[in-house]
ChimeraX commands (.cxc) that place a marker at each C-alpha (Angstrom):
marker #1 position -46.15,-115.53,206.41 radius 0.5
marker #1 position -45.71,-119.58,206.71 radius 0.5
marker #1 position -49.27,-119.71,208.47 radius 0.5
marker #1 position -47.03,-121.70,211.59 radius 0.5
marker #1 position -50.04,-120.67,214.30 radius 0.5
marker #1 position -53.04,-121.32,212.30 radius 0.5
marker #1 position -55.63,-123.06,215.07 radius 0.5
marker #1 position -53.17,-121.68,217.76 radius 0.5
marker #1 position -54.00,-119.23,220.64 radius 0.5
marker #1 position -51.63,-116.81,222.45 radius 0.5
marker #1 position -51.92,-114.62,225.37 radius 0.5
marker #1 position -50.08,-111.63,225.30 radius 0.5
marker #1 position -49.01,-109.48,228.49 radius 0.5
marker #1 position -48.06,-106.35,228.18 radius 0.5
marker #1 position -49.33,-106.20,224.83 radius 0.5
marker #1 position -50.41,-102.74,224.39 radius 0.5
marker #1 position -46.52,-100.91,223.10 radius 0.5
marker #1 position -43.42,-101.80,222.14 radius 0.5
marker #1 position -42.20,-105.47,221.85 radius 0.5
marker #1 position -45.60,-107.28,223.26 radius 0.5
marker #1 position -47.46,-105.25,220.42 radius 0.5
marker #1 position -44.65,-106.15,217.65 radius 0.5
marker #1 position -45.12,-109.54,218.90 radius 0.5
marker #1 position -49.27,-109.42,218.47 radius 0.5
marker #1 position -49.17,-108.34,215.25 radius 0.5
marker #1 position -46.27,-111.49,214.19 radius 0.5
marker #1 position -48.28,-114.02,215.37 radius 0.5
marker #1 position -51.20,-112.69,214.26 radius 0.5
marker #1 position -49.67,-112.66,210.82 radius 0.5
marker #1 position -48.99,-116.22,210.89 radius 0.5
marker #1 position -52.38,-117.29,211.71 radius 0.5
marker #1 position -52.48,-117.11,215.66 radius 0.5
marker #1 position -55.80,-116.33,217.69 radius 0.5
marker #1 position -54.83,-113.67,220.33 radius 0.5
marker #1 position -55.68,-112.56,223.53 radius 0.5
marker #1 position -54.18,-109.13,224.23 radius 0.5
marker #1 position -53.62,-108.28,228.16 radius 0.5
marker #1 position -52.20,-105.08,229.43 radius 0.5
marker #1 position -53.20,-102.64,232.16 radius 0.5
marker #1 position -53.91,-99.41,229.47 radius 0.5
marker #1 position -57.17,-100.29,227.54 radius 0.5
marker #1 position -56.57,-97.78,224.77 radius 0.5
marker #1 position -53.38,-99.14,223.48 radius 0.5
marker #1 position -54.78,-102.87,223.70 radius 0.5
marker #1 position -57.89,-101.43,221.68 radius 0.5
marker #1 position -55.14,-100.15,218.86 radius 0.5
marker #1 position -53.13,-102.96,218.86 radius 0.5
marker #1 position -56.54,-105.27,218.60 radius 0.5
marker #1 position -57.49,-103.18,215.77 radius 0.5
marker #1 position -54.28,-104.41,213.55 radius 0.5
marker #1 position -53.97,-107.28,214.82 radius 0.5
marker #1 position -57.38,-108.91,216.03 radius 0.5
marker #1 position -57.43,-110.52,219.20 radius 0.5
marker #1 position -59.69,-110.07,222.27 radius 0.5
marker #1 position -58.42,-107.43,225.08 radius 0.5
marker #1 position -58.34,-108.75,228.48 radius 0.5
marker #1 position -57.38,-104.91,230.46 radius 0.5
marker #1 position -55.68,-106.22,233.55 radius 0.5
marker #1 position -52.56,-106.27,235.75 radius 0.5
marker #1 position -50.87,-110.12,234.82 radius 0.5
marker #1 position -49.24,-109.75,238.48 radius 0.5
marker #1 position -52.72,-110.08,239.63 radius 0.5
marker #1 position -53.77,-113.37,240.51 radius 0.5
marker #1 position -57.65,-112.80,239.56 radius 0.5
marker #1 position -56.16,-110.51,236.53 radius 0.5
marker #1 position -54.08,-113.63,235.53 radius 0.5
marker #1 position -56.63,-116.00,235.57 radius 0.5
marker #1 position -59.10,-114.02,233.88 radius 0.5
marker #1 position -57.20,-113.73,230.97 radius 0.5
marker #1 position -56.60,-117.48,230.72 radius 0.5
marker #1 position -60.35,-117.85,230.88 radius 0.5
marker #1 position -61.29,-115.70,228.32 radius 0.5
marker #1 position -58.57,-117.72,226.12 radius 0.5
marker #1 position -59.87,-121.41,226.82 radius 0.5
marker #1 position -63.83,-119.75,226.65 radius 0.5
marker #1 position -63.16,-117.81,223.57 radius 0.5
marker #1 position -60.85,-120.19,221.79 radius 0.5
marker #1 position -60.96,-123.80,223.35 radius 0.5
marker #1 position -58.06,-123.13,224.94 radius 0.5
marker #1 position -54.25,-121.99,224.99 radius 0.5
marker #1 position -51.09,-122.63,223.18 radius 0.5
marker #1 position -48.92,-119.94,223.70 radius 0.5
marker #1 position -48.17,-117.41,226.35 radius 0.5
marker #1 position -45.32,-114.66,226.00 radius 0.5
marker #1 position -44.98,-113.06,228.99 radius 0.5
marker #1 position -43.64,-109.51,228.07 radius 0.5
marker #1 position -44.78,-107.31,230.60 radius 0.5
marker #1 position -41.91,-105.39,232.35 radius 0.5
marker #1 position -40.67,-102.24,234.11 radius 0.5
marker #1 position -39.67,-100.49,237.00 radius 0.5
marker #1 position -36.32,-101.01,239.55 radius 0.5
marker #1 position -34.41,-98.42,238.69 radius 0.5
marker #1 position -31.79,-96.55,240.82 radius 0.5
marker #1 position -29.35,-98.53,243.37 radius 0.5
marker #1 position -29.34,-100.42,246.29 radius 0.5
marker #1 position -29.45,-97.80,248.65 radius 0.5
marker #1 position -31.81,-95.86,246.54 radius 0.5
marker #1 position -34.23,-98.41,245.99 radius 0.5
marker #1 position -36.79,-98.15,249.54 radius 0.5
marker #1 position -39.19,-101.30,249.99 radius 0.5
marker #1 position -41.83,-100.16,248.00 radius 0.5
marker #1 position -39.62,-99.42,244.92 radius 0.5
marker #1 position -38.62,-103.08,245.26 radius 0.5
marker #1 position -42.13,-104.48,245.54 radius 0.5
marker #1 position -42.54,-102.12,242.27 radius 0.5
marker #1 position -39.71,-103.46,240.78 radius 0.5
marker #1 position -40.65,-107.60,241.43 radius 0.5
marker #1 position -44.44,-107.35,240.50 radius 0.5
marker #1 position -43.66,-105.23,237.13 radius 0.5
marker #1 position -41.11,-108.20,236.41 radius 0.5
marker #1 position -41.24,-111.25,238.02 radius 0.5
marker #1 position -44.94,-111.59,239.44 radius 0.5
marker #1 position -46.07,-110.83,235.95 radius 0.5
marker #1 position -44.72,-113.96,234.05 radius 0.5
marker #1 position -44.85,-115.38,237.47 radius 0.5
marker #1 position -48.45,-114.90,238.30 radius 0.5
marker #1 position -49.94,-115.54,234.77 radius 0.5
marker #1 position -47.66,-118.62,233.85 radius 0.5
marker #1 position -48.99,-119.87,236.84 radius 0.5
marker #1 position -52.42,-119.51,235.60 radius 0.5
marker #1 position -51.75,-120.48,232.37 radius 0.5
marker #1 position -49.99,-123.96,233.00 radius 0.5
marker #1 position -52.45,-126.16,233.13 radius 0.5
marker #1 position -53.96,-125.47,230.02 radius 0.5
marker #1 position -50.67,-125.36,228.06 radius 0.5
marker #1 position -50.23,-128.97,229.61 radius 0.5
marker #1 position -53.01,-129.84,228.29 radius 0.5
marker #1 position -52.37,-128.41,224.63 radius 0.5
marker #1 position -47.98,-129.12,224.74 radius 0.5
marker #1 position -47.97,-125.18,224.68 radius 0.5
marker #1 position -44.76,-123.08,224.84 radius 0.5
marker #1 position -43.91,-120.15,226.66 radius 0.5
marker #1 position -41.56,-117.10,225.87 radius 0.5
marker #1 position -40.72,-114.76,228.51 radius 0.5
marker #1 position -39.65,-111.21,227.59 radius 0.5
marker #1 position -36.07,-111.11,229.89 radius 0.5
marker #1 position -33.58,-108.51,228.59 radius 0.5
marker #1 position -29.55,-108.41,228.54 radius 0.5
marker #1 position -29.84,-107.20,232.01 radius 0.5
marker #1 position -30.85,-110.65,232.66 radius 0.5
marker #1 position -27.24,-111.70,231.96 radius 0.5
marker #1 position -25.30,-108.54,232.99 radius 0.5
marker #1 position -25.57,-105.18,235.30 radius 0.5
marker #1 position -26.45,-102.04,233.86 radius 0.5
marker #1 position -25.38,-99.12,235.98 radius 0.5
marker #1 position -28.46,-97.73,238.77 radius 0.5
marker #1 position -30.83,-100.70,237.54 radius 0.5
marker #1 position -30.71,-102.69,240.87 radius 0.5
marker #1 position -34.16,-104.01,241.08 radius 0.5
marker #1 position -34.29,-104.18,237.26 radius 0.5
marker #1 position -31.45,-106.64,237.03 radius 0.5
marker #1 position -32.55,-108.36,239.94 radius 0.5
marker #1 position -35.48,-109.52,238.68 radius 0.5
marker #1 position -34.72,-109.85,235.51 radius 0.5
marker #1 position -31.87,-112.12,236.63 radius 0.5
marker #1 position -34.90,-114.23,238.24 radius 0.5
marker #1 position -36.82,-114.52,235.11 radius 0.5
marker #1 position -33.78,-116.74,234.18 radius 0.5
marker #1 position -34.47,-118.89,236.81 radius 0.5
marker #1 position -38.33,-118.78,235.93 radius 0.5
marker #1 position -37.77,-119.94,232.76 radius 0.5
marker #1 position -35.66,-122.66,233.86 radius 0.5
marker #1 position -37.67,-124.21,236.66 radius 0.5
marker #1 position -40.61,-124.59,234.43 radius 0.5
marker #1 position -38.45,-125.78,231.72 radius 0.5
marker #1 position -37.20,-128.22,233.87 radius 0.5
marker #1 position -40.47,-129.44,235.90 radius 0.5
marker #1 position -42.95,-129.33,232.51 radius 0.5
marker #1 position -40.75,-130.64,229.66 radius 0.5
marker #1 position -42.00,-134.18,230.28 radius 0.5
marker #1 position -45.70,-132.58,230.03 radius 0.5
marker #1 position -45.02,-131.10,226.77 radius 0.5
marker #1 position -44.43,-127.87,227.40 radius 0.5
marker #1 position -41.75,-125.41,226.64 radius 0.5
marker #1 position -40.29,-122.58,228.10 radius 0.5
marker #1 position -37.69,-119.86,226.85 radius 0.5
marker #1 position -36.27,-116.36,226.76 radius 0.5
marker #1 position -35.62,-113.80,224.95 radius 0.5
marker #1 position -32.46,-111.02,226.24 radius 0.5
marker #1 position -32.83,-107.86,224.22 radius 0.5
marker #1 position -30.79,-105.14,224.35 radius 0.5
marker #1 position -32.04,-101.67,222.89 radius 0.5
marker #1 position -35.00,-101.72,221.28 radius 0.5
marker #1 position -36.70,-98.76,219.70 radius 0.5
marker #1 position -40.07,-99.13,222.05 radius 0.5
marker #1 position -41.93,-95.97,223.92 radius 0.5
marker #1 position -40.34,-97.18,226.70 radius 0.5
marker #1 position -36.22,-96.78,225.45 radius 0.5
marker #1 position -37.42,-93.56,223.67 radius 0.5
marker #1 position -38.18,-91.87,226.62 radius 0.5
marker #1 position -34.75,-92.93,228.23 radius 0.5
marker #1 position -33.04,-91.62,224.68 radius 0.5
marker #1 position -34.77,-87.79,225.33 radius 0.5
marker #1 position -33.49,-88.15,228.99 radius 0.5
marker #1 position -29.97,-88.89,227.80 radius 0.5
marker #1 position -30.12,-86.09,225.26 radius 0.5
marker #1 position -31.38,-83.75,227.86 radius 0.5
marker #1 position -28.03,-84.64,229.91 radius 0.5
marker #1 position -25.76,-85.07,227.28 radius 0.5
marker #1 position -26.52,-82.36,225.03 radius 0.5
marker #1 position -27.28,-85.11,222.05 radius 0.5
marker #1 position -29.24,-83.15,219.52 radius 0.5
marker #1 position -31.68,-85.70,218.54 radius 0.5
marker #1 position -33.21,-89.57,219.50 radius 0.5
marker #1 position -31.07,-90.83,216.72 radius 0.5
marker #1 position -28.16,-89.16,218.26 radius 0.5
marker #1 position -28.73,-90.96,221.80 radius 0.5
marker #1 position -29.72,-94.12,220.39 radius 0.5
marker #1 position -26.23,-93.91,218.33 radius 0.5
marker #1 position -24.21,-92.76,221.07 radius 0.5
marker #1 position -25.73,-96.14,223.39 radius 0.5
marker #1 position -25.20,-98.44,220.62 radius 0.5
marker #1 position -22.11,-97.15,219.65 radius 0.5
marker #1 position -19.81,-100.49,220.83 radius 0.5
marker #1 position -22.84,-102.71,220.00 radius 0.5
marker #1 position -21.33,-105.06,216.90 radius 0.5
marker #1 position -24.19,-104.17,214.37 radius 0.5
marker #1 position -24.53,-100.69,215.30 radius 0.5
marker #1 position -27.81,-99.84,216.04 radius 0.5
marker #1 position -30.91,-100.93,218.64 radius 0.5
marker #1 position -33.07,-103.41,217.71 radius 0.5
marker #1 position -36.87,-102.98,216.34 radius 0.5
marker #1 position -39.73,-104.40,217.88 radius 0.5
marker #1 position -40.31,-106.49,215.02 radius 0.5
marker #1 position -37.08,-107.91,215.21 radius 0.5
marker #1 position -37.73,-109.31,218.82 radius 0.5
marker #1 position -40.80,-110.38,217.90 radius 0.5
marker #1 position -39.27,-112.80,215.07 radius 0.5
marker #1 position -37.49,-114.21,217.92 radius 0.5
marker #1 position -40.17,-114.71,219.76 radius 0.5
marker #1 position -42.22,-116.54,217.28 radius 0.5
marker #1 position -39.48,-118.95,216.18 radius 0.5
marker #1 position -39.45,-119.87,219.92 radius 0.5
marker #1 position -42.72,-120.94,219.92 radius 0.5
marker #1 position -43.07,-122.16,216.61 radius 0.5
marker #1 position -42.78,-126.11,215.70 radius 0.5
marker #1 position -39.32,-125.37,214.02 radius 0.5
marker #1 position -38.12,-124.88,217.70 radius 0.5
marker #1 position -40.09,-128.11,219.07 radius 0.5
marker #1 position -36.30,-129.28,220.62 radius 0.5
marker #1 position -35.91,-125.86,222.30 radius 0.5
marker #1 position -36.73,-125.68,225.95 radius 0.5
marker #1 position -34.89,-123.63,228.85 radius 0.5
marker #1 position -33.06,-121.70,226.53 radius 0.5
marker #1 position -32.45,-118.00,226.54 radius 0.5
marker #1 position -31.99,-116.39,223.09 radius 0.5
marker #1 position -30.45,-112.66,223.00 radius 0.5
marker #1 position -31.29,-110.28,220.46 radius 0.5
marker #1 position -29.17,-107.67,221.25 radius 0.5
marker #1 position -26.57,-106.77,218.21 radius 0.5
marker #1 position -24.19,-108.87,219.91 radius 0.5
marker #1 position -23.86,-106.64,222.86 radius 0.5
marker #1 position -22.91,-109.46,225.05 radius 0.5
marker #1 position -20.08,-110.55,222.67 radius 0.5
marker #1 position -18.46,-107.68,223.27 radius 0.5
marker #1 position -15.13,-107.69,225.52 radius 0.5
marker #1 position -15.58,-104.74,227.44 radius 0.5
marker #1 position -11.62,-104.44,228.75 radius 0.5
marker #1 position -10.51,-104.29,224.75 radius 0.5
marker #1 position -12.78,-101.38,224.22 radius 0.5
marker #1 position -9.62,-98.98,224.22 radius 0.5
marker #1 position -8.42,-100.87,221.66 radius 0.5
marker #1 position -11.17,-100.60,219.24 radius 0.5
marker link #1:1,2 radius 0.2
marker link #1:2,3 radius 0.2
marker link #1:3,4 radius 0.2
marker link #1:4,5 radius 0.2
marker link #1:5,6 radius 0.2
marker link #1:6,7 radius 0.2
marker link #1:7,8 radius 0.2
marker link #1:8,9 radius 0.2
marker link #1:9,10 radius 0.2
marker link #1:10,11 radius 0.2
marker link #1:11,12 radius 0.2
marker link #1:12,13 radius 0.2
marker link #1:13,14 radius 0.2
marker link #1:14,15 radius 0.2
marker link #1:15,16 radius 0.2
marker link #1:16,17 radius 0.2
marker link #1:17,18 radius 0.2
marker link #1:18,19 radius 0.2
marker link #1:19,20 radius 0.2
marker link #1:20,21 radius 0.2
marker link #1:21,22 radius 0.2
marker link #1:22,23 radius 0.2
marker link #1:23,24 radius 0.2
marker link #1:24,25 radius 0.2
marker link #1:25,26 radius 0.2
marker link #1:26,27 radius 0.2
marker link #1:27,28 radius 0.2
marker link #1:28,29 radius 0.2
marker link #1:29,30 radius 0.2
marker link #1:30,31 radius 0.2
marker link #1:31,32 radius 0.2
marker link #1:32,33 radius 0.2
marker link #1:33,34 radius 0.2
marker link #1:34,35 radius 0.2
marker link #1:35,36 radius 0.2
marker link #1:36,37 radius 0.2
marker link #1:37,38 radius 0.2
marker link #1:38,39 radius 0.2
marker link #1:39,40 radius 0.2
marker link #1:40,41 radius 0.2
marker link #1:41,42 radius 0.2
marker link #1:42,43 radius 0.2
marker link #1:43,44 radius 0.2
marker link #1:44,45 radius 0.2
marker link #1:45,46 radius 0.2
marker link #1:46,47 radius 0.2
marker link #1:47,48 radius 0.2
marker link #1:48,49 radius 0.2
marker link #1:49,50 radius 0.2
marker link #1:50,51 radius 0.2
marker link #1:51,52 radius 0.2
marker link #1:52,53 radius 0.2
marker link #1:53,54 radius 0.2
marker link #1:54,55 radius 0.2
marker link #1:55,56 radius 0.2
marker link #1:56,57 radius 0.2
marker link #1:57,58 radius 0.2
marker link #1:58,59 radius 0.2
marker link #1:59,60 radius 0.2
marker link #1:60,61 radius 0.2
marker link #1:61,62 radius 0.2
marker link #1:62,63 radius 0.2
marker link #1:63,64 radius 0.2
marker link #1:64,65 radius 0.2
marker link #1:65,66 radius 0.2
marker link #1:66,67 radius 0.2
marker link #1:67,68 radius 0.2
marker link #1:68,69 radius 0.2
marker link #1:69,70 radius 0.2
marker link #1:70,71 radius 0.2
marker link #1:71,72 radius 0.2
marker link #1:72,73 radius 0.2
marker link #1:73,74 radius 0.2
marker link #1:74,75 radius 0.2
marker link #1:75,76 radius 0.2
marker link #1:76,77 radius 0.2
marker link #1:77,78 radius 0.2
marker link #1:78,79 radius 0.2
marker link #1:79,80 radius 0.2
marker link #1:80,81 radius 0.2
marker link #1:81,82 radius 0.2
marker link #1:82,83 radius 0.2
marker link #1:83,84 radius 0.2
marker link #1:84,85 radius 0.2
marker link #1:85,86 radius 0.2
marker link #1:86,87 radius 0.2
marker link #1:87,88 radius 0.2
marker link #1:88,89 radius 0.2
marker link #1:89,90 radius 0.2
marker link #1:90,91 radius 0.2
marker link #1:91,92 radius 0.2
marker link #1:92,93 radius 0.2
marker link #1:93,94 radius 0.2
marker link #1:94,95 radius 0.2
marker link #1:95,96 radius 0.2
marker link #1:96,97 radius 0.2
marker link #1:97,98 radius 0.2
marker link #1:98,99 radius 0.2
marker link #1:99,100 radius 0.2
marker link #1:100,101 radius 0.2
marker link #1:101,102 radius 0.2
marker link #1:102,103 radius 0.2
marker link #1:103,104 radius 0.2
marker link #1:104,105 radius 0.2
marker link #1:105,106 radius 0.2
marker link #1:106,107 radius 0.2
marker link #1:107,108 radius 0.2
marker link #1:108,109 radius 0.2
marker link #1:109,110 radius 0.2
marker link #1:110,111 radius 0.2
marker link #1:111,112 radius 0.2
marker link #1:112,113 radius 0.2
marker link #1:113,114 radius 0.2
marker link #1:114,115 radius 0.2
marker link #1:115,116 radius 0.2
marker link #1:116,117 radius 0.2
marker link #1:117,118 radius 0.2
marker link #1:118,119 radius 0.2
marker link #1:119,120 radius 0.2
marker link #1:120,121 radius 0.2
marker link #1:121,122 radius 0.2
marker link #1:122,123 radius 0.2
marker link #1:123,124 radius 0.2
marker link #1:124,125 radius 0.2
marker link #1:125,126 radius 0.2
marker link #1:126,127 radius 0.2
marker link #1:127,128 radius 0.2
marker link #1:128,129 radius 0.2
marker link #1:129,130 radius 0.2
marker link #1:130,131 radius 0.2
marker link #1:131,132 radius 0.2
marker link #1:132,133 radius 0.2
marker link #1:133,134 radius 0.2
marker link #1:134,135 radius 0.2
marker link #1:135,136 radius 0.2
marker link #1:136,137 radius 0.2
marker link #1:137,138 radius 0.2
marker link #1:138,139 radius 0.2
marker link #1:139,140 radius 0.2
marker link #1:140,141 radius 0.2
marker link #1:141,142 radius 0.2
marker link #1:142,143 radius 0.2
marker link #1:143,144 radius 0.2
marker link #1:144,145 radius 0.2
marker link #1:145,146 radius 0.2
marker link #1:146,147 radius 0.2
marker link #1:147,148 radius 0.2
marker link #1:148,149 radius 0.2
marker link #1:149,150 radius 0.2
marker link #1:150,151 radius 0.2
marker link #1:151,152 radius 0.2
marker link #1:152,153 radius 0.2
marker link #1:153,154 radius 0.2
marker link #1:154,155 radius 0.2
marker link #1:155,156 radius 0.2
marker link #1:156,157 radius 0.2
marker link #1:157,158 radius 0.2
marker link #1:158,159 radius 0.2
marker link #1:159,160 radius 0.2
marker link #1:160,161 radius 0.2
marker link #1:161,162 radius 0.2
marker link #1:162,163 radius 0.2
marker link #1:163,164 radius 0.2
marker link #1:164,165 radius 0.2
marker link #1:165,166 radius 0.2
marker link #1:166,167 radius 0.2
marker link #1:167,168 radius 0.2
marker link #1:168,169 radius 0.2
marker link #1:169,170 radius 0.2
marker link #1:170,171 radius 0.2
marker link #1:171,172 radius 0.2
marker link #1:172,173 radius 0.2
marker link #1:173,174 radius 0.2
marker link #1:174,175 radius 0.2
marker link #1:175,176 radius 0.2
marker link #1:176,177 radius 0.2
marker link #1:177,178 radius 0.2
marker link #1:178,179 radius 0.2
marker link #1:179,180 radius 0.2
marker link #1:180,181 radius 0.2
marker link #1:181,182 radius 0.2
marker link #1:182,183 radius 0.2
marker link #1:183,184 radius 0.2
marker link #1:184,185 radius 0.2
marker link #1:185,186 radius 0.2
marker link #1:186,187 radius 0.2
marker link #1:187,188 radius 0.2
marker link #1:188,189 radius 0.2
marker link #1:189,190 radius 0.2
marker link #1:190,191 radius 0.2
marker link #1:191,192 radius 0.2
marker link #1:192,193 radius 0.2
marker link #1:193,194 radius 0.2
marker link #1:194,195 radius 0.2
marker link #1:195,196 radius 0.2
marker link #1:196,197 radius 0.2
marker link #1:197,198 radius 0.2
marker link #1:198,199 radius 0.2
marker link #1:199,200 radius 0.2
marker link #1:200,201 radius 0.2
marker link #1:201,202 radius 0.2
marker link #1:202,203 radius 0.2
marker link #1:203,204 radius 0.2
marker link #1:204,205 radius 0.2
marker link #1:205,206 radius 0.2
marker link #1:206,207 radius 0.2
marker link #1:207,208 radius 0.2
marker link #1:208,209 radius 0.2
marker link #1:209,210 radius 0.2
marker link #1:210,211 radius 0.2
marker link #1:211,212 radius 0.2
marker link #1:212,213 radius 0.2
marker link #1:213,214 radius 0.2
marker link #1:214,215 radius 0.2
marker link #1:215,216 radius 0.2
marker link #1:216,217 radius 0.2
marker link #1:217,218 radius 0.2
marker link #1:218,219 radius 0.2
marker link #1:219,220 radius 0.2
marker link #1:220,221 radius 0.2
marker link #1:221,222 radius 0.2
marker link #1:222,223 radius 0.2
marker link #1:223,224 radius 0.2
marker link #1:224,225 radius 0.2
marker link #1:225,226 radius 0.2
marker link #1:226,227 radius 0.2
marker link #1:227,228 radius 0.2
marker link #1:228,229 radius 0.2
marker link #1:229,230 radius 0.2
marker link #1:230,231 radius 0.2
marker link #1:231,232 radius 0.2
marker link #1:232,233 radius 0.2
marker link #1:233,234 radius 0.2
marker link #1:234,235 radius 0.2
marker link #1:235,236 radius 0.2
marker link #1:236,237 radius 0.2
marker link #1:237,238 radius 0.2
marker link #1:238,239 radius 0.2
marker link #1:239,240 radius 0.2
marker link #1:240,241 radius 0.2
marker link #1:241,242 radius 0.2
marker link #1:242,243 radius 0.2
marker link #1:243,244 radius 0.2
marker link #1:244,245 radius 0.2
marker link #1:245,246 radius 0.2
marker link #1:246,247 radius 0.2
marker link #1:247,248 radius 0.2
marker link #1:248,249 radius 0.2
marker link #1:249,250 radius 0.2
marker link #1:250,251 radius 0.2
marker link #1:251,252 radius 0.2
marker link #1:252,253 radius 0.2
marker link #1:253,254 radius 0.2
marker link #1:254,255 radius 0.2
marker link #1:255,256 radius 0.2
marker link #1:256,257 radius 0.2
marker link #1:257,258 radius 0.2
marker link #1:258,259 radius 0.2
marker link #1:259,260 radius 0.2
marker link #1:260,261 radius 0.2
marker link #1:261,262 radius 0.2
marker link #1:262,263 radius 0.2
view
């Protein structure tokens, strides 16, 4: 690895699985100090283990959470240079499915997360012309079936990203996305063996074919895979980079959805 975040320190929510882990262990790799934050200690523990880093256990939604985390990076490290705000879940079913605590569920898990710790996190990135990556997804830019407080708020993370873009540029700081579409985390696993429980798929491979079947490469993405889009978004190569929203999705969103017939 080029060594790109030697002397630099990221916090990482929702750090424990999947993409925030992937993305631990890249930046990690290149020299980065970390700060791990997630709500499951065990996880954090593991991915600390491979990676290094300090684990902050803690709900990024929550305000004191938040700020803790910040603190440990500036006390631990002198500071903070990175945040990727990754943490995510929750909203699924429709409009008329989704009750008011399912959407309270849905914006804390999604929004108040990047939300709530960017929040925290700003003035020291100000102070250090840090950069920021939020974890979004393809359902930022589109409408999955029965995802209605999913898409919502993953819709707002747009915005998120480019409000802060917007107000902090002049300070130094920037702030981006990444849209991914399947990914091979715990999380899409788990909705692979509930579509091969209703479709009668005989394996994971089979239901993460079938889902990616009129995705242009063919297959989900890995976690590492995200994670090297993550890290060239806050690396110095993308210094000119700000508000931007990057997807890494197979070119899922290329794909003319009326024309599928004739494929």
């Amino acid at each position: 690895m080029s060594g790109r975040f030697e002397g630099k320190t990221a916090l990482i929510t929702g750090a424990g699985t999947g993409i925030g882990a992937a993305a631990a262990e890249r930046l990690a790799a290149e020299g980065a100090q970390l700060v791990l934050m997630g709500r499951r200690q065990e996880p954090l523990e593991a991915v600390a283990k491979r990676a290094g880093g300090i684990v902050c256990t803690g709900d990024a939604a929550n305000p004191e959470d938040a700020g803790r985390a910040v603190s440990t990076a500036c006390e631990s490290f002198g500071g903070l240079d990175i945040v990727i705000a990754n943490a995510g879940g929750h909203g699924f079913g429709t409009i008329l499915e989704t009750d008011d605590s399912e959407w309270r569920a849905a914006t804390a898990a999604n929004l108040d997360t990047a939300m709530v710790v960017l929040r925290a996190a700003l003035p020291s990135l100000r102070a250090r012309r840090g950069a920021i990556c939020v974890t979004a997804s393809i359902a930022s830019l589109a409408a999955p079936a029965g995802a209605f407080g999913y898409t919502v708020m993953k819709h707002a993370q747009i915005g998120l990203v480019r409000a802060i873009a917007r107000d902090y540029g002049r300070d130094g700081v920037r702030c981006n996305a990444v849209c991914p579409g399947w990914v091979t985390t715990e999380m899409a696993d788990a909705e692979m063996d509930e579509l091969m429980s209703r479709s009668g798929l005989p394996s994971r491979e089979a239901a993460y074919a079938h889902v990616t079947s009129n995705v242009p490469i063919g297959r989900p993405a890995s976690p590492e895979e995200v994670a090297a889009a993550i890290a060239f978004l806050c690396a110095p190569e993308a210094s000119a980079i700000t508000g931007a929203v990057l997807t890494v999705d197979g070119g899922s969103t290329v794909v003319d959805v009326p024309t599928l017939a004739f494929g």
